[in-house]
C-alpha angles and dihedrals in degrees: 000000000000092000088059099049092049089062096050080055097048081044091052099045091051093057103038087093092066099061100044093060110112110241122191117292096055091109091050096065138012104289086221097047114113086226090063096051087051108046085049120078083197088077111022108050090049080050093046093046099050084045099057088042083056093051096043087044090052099045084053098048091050092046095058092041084058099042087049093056103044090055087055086056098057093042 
């Protein structure tokens, strides 16, 4: 497990470039405002992705805790 969560980090870091490059439109509305980040498909579906991996992660995560536990118990 923590190999393989090393490699989604090494994954995320090397593409974090990618998604903080300005494109065109930043002169046309405030760059901060929430509107911005969700007109554009440069930011939200990166958002949306990375937000989908943390709630997979975590149900995971929470799956396998309980399974774990309820093992100890019947044994």
């Amino acid at each position: 497990m923590k190999t393989i969560l090393k490699k989604l980090i090494t994954i995320a870091f090397a593409l974090l470039p990618v998604f903080v490059f300005a494109h065109p439109g930043h002169g046309n509305e405030n760059p901060l405002s929430p509107g911005h980040y969700i007109a554009n498909p440069e930011h939200y579906i990166p958002l949306a992705l990375t937000l989908a991996a943390t709630l997979i992660f975590v149900a995971i995560r929470f799956y396998c805790t309980r399974v774990r536990e309820k093992n100890r118990n019947n044994s």
